[in-house]
mmJSON file of the N, C-alpha and C atoms, coordinates in Angstrom:
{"data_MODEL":{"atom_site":{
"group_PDB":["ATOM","ATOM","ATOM","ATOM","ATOM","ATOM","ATOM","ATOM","ATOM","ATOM","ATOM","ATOM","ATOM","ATOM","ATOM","ATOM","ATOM","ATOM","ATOM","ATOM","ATOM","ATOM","ATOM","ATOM","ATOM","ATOM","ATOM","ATOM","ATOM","ATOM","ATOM","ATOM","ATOM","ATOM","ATOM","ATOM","ATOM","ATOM","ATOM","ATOM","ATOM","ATOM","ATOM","ATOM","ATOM","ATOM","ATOM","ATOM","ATOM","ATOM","ATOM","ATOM","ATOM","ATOM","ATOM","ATOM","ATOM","ATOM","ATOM","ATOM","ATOM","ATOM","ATOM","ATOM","ATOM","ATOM","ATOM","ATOM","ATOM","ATOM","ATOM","ATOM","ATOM","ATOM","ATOM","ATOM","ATOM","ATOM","ATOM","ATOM","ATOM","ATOM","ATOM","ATOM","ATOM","ATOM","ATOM","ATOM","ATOM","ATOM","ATOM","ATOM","ATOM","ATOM","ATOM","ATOM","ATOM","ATOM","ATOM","ATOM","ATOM","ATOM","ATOM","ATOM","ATOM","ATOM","ATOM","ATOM","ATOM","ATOM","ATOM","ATOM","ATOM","ATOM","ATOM","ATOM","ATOM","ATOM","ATOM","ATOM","ATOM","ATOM","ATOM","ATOM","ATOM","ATOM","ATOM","ATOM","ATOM","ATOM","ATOM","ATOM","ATOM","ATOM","ATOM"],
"id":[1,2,3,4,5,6,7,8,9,10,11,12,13,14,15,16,17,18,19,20,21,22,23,24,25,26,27,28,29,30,31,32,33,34,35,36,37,38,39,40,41,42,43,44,45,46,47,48,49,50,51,52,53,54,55,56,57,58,59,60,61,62,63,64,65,66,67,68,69,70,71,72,73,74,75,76,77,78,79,80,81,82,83,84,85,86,87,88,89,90,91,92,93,94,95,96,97,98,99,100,101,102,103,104,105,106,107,108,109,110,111,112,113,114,115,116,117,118,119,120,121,122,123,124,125,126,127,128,129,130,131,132,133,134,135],
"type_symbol":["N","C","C","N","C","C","N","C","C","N","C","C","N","C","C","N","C","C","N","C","C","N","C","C","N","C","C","N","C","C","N","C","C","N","C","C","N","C","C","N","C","C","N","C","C","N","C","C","N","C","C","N","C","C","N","C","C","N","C","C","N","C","C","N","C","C","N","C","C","N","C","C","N","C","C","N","C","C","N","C","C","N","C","C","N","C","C","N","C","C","N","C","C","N","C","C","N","C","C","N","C","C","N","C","C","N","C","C","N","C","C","N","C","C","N","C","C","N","C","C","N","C","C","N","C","C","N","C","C","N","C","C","N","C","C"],
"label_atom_id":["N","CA","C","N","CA","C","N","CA","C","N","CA","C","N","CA","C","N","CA","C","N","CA","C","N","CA","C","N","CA","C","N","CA","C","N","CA","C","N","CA","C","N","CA","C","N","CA","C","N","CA","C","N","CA","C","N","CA","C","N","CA","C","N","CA","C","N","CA","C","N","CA","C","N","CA","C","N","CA","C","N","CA","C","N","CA","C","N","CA","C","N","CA","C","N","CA","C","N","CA","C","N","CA","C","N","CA","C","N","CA","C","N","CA","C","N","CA","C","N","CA","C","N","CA","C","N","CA","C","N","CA","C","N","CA","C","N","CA","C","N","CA","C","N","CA","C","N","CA","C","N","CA","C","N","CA","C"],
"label_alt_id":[null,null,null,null,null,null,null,null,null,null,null,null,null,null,null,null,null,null,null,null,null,null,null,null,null,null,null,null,null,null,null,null,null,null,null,null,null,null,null,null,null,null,null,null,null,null,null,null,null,null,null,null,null,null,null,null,null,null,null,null,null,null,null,null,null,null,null,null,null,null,null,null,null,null,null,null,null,null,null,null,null,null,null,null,null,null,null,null,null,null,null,null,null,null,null,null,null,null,null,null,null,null,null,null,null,null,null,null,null,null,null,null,null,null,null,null,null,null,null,null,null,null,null,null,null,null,null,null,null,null,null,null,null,null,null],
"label_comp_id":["UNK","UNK","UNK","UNK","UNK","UNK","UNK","UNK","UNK","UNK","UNK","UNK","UNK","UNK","UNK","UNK","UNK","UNK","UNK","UNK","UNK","UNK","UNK","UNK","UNK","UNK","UNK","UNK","UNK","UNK","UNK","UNK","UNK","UNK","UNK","UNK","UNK","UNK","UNK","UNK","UNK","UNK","UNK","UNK","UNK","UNK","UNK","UNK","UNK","UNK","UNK","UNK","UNK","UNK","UNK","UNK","UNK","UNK","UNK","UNK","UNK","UNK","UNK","UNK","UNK","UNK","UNK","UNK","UNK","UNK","UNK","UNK","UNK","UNK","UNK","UNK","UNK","UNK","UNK","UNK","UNK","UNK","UNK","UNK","UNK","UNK","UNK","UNK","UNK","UNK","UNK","UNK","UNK","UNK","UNK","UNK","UNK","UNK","UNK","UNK","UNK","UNK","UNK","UNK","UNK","UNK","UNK","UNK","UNK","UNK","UNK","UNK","UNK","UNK","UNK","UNK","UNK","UNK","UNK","UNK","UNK","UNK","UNK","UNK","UNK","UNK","UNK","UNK","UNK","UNK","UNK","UNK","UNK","UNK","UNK"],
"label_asym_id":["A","A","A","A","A","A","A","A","A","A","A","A","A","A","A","A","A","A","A","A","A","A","A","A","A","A","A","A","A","A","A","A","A","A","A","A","A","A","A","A","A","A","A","A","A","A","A","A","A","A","A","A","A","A","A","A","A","A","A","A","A","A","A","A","A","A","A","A","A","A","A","A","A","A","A","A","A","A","A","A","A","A","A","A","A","A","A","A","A","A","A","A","A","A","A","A","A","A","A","A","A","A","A","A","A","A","A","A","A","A","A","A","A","A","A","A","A","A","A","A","A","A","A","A","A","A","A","A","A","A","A","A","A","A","A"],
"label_entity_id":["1","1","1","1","1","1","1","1","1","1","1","1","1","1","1","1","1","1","1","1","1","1","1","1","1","1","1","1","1","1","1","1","1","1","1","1","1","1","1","1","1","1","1","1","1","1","1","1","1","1","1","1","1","1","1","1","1","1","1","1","1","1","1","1","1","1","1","1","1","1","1","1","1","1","1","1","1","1","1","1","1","1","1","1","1","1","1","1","1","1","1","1","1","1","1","1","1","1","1","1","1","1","1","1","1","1","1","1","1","1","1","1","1","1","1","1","1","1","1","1","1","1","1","1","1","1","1","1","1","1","1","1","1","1","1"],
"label_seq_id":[1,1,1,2,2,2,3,3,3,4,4,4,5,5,5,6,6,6,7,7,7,8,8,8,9,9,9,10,10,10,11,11,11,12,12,12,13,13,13,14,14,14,15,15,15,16,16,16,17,17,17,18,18,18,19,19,19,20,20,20,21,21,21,22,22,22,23,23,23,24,24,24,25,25,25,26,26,26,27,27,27,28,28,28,29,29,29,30,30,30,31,31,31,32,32,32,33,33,33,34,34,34,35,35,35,36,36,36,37,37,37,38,38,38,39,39,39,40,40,40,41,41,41,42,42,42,43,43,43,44,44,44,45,45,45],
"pdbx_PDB_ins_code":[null,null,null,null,null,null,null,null,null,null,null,null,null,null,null,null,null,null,null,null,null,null,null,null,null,null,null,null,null,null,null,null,null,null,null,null,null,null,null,null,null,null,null,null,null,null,null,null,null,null,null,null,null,null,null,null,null,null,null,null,null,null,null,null,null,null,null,null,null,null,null,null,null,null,null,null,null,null,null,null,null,null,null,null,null,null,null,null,null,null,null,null,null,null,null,null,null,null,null,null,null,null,null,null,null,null,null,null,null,null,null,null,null,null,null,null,null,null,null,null,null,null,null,null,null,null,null,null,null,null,null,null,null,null,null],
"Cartn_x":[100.909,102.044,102.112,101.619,102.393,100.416,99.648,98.63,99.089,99.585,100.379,101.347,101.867,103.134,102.559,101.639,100.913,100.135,99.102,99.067,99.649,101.306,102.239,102.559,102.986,103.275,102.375,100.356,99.878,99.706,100.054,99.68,101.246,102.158,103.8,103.178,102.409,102.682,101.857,100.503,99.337,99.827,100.892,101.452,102.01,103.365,104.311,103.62,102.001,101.455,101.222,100.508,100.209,100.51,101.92,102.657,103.108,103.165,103.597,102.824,101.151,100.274,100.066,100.739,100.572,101.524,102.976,104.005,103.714,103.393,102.991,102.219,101.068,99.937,100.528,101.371,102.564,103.135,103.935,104.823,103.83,102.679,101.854,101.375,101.197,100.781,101.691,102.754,103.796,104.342,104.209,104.595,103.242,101.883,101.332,100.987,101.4,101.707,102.419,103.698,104.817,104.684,103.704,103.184,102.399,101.021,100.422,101.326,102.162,102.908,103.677,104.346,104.833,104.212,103.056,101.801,101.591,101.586,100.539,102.232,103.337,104.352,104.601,104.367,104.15,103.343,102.126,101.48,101.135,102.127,102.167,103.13,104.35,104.977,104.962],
"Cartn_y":[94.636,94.897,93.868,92.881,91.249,91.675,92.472,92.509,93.566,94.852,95.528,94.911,94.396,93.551,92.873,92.194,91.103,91.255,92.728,93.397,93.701,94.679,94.927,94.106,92.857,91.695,91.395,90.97,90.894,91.835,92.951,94.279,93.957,93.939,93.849,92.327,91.425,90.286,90.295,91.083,90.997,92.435,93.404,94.331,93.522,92.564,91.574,90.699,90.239,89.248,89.969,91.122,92.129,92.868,92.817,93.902,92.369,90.768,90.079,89.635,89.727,89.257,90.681,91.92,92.847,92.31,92.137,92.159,90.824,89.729,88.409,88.933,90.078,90.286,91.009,91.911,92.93,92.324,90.765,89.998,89.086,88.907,87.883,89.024,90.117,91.082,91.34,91.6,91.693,90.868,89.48,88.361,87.67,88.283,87.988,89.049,90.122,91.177,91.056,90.475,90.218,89.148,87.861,86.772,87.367,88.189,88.858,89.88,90.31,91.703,90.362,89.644,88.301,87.773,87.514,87.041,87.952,89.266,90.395,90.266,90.907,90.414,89.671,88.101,87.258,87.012,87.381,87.989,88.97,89.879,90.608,90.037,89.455,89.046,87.523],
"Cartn_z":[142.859,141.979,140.849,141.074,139.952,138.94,139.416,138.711,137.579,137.792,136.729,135.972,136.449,135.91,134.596,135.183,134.331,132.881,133.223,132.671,131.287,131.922,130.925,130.454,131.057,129.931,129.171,129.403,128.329,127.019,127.157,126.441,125.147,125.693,125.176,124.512,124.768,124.007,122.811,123.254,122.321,121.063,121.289,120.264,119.637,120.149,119.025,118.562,118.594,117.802,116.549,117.174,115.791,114.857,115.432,114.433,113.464,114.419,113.261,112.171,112.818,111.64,110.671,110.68,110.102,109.623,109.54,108.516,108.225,108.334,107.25,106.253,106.776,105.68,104.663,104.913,104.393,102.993,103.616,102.805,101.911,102.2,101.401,100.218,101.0,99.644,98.149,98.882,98.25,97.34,97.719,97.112,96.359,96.843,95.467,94.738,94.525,93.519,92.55,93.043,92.586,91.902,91.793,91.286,89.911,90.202,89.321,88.064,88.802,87.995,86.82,87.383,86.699,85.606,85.561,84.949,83.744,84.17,83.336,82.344,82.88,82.124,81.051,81.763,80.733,79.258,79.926,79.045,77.926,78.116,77.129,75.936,76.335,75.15,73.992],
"occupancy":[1.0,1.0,1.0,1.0,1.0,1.0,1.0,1.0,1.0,1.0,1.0,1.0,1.0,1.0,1.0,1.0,1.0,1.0,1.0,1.0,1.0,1.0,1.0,1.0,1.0,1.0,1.0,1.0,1.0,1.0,1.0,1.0,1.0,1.0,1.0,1.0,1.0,1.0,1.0,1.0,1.0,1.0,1.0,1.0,1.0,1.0,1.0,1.0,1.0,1.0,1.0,1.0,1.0,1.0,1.0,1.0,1.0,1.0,1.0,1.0,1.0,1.0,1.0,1.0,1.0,1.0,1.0,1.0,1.0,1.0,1.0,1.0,1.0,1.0,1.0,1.0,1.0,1.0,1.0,1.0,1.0,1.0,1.0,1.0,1.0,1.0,1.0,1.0,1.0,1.0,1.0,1.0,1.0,1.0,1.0,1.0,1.0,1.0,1.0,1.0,1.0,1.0,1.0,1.0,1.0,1.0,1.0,1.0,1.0,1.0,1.0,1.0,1.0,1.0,1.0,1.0,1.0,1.0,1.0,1.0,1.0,1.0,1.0,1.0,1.0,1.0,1.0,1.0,1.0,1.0,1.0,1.0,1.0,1.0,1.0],
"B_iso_or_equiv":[0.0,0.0,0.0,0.0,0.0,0.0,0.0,0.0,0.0,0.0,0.0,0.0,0.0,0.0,0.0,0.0,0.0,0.0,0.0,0.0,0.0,0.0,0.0,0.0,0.0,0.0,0.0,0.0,0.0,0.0,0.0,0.0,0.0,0.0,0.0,0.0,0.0,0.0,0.0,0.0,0.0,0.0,0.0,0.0,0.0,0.0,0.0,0.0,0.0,0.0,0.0,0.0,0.0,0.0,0.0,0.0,0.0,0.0,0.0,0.0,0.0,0.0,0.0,0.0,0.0,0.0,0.0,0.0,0.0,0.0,0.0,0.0,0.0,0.0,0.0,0.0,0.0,0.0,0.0,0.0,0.0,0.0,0.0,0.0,0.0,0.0,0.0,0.0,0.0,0.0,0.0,0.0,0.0,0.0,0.0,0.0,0.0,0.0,0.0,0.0,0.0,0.0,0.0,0.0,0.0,0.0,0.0,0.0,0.0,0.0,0.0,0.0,0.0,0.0,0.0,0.0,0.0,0.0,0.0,0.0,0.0,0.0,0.0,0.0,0.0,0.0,0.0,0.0,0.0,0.0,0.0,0.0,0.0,0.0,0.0],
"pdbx_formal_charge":[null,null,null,null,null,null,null,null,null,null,null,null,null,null,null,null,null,null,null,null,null,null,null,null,null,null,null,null,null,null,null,null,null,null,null,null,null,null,null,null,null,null,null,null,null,null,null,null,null,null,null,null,null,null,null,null,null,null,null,null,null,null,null,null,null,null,null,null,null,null,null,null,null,null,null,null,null,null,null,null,null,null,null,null,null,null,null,null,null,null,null,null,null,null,null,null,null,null,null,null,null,null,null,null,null,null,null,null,null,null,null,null,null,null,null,null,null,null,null,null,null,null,null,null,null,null,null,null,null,null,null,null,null,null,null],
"auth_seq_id":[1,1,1,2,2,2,3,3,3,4,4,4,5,5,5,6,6,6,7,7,7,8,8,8,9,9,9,10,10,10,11,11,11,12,12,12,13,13,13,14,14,14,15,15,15,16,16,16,17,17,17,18,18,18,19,19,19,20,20,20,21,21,21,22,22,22,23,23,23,24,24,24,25,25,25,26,26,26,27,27,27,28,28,28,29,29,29,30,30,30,31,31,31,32,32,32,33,33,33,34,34,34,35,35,35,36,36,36,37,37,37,38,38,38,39,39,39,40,40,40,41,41,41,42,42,42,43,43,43,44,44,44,45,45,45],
"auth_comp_id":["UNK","UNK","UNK","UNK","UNK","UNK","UNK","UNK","UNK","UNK","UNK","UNK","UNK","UNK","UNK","UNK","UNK","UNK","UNK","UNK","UNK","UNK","UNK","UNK","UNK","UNK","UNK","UNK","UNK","UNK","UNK","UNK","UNK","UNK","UNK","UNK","UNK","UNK","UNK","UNK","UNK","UNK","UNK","UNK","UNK","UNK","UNK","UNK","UNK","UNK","UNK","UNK","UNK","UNK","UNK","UNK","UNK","UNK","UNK","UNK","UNK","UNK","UNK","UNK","UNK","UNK","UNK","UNK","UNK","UNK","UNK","UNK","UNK","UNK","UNK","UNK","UNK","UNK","UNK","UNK","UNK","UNK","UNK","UNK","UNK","UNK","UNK","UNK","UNK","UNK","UNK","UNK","UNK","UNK","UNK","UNK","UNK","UNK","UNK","UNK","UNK","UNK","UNK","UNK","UNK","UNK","UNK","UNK","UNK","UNK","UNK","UNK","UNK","UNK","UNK","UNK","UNK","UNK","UNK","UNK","UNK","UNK","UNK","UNK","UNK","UNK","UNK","UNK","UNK","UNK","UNK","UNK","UNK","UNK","UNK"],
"auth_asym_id":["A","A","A","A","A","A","A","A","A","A","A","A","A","A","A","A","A","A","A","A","A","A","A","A","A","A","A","A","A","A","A","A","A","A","A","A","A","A","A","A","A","A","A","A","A","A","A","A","A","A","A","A","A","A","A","A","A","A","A","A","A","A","A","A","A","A","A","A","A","A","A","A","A","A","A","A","A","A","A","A","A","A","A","A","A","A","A","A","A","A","A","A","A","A","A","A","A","A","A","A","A","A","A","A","A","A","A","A","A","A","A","A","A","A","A","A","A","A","A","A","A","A","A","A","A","A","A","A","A","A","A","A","A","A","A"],
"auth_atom_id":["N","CA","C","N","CA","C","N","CA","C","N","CA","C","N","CA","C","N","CA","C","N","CA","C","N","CA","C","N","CA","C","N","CA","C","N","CA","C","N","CA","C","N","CA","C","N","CA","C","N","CA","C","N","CA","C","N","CA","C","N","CA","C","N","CA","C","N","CA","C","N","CA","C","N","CA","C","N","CA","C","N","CA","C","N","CA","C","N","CA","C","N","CA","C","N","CA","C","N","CA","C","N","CA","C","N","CA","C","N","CA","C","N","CA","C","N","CA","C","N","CA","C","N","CA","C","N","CA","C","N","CA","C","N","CA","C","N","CA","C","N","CA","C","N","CA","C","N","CA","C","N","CA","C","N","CA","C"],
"pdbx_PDB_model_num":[1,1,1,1,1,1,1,1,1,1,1,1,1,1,1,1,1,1,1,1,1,1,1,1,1,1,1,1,1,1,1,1,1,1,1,1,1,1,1,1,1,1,1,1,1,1,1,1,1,1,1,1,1,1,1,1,1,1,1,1,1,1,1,1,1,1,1,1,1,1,1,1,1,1,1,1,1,1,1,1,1,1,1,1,1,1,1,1,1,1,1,1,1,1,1,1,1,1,1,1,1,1,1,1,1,1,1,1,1,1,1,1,1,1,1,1,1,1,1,1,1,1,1,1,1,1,1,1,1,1,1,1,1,1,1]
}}}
C-alpha cells in the first residue's frame, strides 16, 4: 500500500515542478517580448 502511495506522491510532485518550470518559461517569454516590443518602439521615434 505505502508503495502506491509513494508513487502518487512522486507523480503529484514531479506535475507541480512542471507546470512551474512551464509558467516561469511562460513569464520570461513574456517579459522579454515585452522588453523587445519596448525597444522596436523606441526605435521608431
Amino acid at each position: 500500500m505505502n508503495i502506491g502511495r509513494s508513487k502518487i506522491i512522486a507523480i503529484i510532485t514531479g506535475a507541480i515542478s512542471i507546470s512551474i518550470c512551464i509558467a516561469y518559461l511562460i513569464l520570461i517569454t513574456i517579459f522579454d517580448f515585452r522588453t523587445f516590443l519596448n525597444d522596436q518602439l523606441s526605435n521608431i521615434t
